[in-house]
N, C-alpha and C positions, 0 to 999 in steps of 0.2 A: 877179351881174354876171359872175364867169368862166366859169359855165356858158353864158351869153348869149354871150361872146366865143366860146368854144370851139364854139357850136353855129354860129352865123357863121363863123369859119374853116373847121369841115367840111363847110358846105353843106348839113344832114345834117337842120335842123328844120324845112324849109318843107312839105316833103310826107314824107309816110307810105309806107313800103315795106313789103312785102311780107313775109311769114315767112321765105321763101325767099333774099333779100337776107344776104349777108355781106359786111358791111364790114371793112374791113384796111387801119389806119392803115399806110405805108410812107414808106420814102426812097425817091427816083426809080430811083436807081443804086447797083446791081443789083436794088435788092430789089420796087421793083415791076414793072421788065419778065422778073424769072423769076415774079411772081405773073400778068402778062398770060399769059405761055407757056402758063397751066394754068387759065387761064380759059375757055377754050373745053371743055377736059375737062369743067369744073364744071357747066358749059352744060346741057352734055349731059345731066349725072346730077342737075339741078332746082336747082342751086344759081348764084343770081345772084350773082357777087363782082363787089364794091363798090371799087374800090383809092383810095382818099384819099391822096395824095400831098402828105408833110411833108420838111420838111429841118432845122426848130429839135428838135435830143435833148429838150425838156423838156415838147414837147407831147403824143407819141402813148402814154407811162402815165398820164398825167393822161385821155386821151380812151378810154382801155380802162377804167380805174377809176371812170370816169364815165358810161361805158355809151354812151359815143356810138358807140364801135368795137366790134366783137368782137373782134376780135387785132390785131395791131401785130406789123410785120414791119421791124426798123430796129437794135436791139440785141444785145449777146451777155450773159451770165450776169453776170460780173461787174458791170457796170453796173445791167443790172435788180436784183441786190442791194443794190447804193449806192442806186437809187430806191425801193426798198422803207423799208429803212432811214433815209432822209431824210423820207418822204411817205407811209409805212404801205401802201403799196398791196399791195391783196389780188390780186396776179397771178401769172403762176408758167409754164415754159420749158413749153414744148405737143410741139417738134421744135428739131433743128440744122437749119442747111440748107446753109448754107454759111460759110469763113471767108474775111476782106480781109484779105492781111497791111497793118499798118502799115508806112509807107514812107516814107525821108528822100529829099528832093526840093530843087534847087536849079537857076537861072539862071543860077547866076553863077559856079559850081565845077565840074569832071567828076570831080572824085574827092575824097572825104571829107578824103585828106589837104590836101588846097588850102585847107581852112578856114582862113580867116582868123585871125589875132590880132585879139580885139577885136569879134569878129563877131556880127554878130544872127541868131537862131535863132528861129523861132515855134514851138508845140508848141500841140496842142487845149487848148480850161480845158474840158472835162468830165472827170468821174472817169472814173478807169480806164485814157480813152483819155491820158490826159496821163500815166498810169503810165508805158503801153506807150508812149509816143512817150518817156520818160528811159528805162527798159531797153533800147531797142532803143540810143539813145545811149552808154548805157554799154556792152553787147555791143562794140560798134563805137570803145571807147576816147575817146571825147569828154570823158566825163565820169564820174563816177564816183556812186553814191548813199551816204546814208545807212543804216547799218546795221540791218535791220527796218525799212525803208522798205517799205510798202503800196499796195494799190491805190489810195489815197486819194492818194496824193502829187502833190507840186505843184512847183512851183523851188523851192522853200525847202528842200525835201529832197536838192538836188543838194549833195553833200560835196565833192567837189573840179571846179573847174573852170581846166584846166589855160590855154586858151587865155583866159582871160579875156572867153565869152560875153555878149554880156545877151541874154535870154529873154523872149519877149512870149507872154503865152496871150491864143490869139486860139480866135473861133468856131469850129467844126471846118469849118462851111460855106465858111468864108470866106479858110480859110488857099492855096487855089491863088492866089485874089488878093492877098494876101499876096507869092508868090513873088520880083515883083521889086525890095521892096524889101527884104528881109532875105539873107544868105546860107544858110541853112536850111531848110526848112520840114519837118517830121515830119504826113503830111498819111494820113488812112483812106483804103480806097483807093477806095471810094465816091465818095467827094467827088472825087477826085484822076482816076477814070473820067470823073465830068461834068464839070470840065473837059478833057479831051481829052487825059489824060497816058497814058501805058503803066507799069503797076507794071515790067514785066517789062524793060522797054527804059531806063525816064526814069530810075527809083528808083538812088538811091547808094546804097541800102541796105534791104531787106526783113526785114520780121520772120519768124521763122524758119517753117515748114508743120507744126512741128504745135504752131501757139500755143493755148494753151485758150481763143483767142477768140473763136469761131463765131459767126455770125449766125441770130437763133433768132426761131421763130413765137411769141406770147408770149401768153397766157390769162387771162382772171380765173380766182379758186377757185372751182368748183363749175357750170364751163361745161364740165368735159375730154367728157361725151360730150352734148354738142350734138351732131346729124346731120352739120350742116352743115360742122363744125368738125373732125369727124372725116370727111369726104370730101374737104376741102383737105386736110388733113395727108397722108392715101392719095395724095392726086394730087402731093403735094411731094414724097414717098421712094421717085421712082421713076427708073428706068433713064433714062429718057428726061429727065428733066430733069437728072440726072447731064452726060451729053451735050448737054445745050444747054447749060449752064454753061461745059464743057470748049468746045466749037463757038465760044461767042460771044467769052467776056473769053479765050480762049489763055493759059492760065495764071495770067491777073490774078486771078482767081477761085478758089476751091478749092471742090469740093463737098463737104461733110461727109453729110449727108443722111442721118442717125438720131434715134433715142427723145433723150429727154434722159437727164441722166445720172442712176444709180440713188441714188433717192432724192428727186428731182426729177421723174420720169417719174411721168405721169398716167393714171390707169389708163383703159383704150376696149374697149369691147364690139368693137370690128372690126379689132383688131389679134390 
């Protein structure tokens, strides 16, 4: 039954494609209009990409370890390891490509210190990103954590809260709408792009440029030198999508655009 579901959402079992076809589960924003940029490249050199566009975190490792995708372009390291960890999945970091910083965002404040007494804050409920939405908080004196607090942590783990918050985890998709009724919101800057915000401009507070959080092309074990897989990766680490990165989001975006990190890196006949 959830392969039936998941093969309905991808669109992906009524007809048969080609060898040639690469599909790449994505979130909208950024990550499948830097995968459209490099689409026409792929064109070129025989390779069809496929971009399936998701916005739920818990569908596109369940659709790579299921074989419906070939990569998934949506998460950074840390999180793919909580999904491992959780769900066994045999997948594993292909490229960085780029990082979002996390960003506190609000309607109703222009400055961190205006937080209310008493005030409502939303932060993501997925791992990792609910870490970084409390560290960047605490950075920024809100709050304080728990000592050997992890990636895993949730409010439970917040140790002193000075102004007397209450905290809602909400979806990551759904926290710009969120915005007007909380004083808070700690939102990715993904989401925070498709609704129409500017990290650079809107954000009370950004998380720092060189967070270890990158956004990464992501693989099953024992796919690294697919053709195909290795001609996206070529057409992602290069100059020109550096600059269209920089061009498009104006700093909302960072490019990272390297291997993964040693130890993690997949070995490729064309590297």
């Amino acid at each position: 039954m959830k392969k039936i579901l998941l093969c309905l959402l991808l669109a992906a079992c009524s007809a048969k494609e080609d060898s040639n076809t690469l599909k790449v589960a994505a979130t909208p924003t950024p990550q499948a209009q830097i995968l459209e940029f490099v689409k026409p490249k792929l064109e070129k050199e025989g390779v069809k990409l496929k971009i399936i566009q998701m916005n739920d975190y818990n569908i596109p490792n369940r659709a790579l370890a299921e074989k419906e995708v070939d990569a998934n372009y949506f998460q950074h390291i840390p999180f793919m390891d909580e999904q491992i960890k959780a769900f066994g999945y045999k997948i594993k970091c292909y490229a960085r490509i780029h990082l979002e910083p996390m960003g506190l965002y609000s309607k109703k404040i222009t400055s961190l210190k205006d937080l209310p007494e008493k005030g409502t804050v939303a932060v993501p409920n997925d791992p990792t990103n609910e870490y970084r939405a409390l560290s960047l908080m605490e950075k920024e004196g809100i709050i304080t954590l728990k000592p050997g607090t992890k990636l895993s942590a949730t409010i439970s783990s917040i140790a002193t809260n000075p102004k007397n918050l209450t905290f809602r985890e909400v979806d990551a998709a759904m926290l710009p709408r969120s915005l007007p009724s909380v004083d808070l919101a700690a939102i990715p800057t993904n989401f925070a792009l498709q609704a129409g915000l500017n990290p650079e401009k809107d954000a009370l507070a950004l998380e720092s440029k060189d967070s270890p959080y990158a956004n990464i092309i992501a693989i099953r074990d024992g796919t690294e030198t697919d053709p195909r897989l290795e001609k996206l990766r070529k057409a992602l680490l290069t100059d020109e999508v550096r600059q269209f990165i920089l061009d498009k989001y104006q700093g909302a975006i960072i490019p990272i655009l390297e291997l993964c990190p040693k130890g993690q890196e997949p070995s490729s006949s064309s590297d």
